[in-house]
N, C-alpha and C positions, 0 to 999 in steps of 0.2 A: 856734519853740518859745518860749512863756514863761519865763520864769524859775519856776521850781516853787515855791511856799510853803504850811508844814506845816499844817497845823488840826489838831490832838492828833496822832495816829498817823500819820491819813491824810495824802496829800499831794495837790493840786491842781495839774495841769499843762495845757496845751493844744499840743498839735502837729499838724499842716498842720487847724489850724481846727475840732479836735476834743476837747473838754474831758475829761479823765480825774480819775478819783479812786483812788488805790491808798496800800494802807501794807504793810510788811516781813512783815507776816504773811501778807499773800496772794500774795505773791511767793515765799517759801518752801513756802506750803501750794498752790500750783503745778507749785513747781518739784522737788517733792518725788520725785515718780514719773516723771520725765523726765531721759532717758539724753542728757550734755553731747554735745555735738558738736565737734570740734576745734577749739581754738583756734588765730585767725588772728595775728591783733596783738593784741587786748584782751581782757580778761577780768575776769566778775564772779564772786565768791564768796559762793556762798551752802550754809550748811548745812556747812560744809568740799570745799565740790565749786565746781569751776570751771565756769563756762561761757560760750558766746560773748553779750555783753551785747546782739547783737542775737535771738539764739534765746529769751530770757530775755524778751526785752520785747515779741516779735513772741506767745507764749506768754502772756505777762499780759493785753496790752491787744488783742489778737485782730488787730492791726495788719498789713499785709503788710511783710516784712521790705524792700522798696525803698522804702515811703514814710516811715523814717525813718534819720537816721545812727545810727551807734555813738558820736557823741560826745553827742547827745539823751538816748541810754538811757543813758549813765553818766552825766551831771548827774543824771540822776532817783535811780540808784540809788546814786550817792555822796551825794545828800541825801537818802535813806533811811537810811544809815550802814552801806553792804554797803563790802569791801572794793573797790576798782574799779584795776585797772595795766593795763598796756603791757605785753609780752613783754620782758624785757631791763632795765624799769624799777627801779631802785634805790629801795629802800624810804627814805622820809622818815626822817634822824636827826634827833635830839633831843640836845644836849650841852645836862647839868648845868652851871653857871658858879657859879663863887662869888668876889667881890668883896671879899676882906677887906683894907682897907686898914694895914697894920701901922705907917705913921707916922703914924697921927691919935692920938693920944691921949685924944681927947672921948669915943670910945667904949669904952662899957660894955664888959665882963664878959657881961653878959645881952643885949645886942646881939649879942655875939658868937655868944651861944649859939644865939638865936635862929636867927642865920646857916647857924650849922653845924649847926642841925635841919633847917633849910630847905635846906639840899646834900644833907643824907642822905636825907631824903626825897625828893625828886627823883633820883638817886643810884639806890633802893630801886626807884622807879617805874621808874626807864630800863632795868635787869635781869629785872623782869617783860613790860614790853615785848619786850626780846628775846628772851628764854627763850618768850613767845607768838607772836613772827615764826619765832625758829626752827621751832616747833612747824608751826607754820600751814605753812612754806616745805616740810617733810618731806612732811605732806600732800600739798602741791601736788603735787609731783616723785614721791610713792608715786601718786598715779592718772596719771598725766602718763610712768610706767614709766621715770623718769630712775635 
């Protein structure tokens, strides 16, 4: 497989010597009316629904699902910007950091400030992020009958 690279939406890839062109909308607009099938180790999210990232991609590009892996179809569809995990995978954190030095003296007032806008917002961001993992994780586990 190529490395995939975007051209606006769309995305250009080539696998076992066969050039594709797809973007997130026809992925979805596919996979719309198609009942997931259980997840083994991996899985892509589309639409709030999980499903196996080879049934997904074997679905899109009309492919038989042994002439490619499951790690193929998620480079495509993690550089589409679906979400793409592992059964067990722990979600990517993010820590806020703030660097206020209290023995330098050179610094501003308005440096500081600045700082302490730049924690908060970061801060503000990392609470939306989880309140939309949470969200997304209830999903997963209400079709999943956890």
């Amino acid at each position: 497989m190529s490395i995939p690279t975007e051209k606006g939406d769309v995305m250009k890839f080539v696998i076992g010597g066969e050039e594709y062109e797809i973007d997130r909308n026809r992925v979805e607009r596919t996979m719309k009316k198609v009942q997931p099938e259980s997840i083994q180790k991996h899985w892509v999210e589309l639409l709030g629904t999980v499903y196996p990232p080879k049934q997904v991609f074997a679905e899109v590009t009309g492919r038989s699902r042994i002439s490619f892996t499951s790690q193929e179809a998620l480079r495509v569809f993690a550089k589409l910007g679906f979400v793409c995990r592992e059964i067990g995978q722990k979600t990517e954190e993010r820590h806020a950091r703030a660097a206020i030095e209290v023995d330098q003296p050179a610094r501003s007032g308005s440096d500081l400030e600045k700082g302490l806008a730049a924690v908060e917002s970061e801060l503000a961001t990392t609470h939306l992020a989880i309140a939309e993992l949470k969200r997304r994780v209830a999903a997963i586990e209400a079709s999943q009958g956890f």
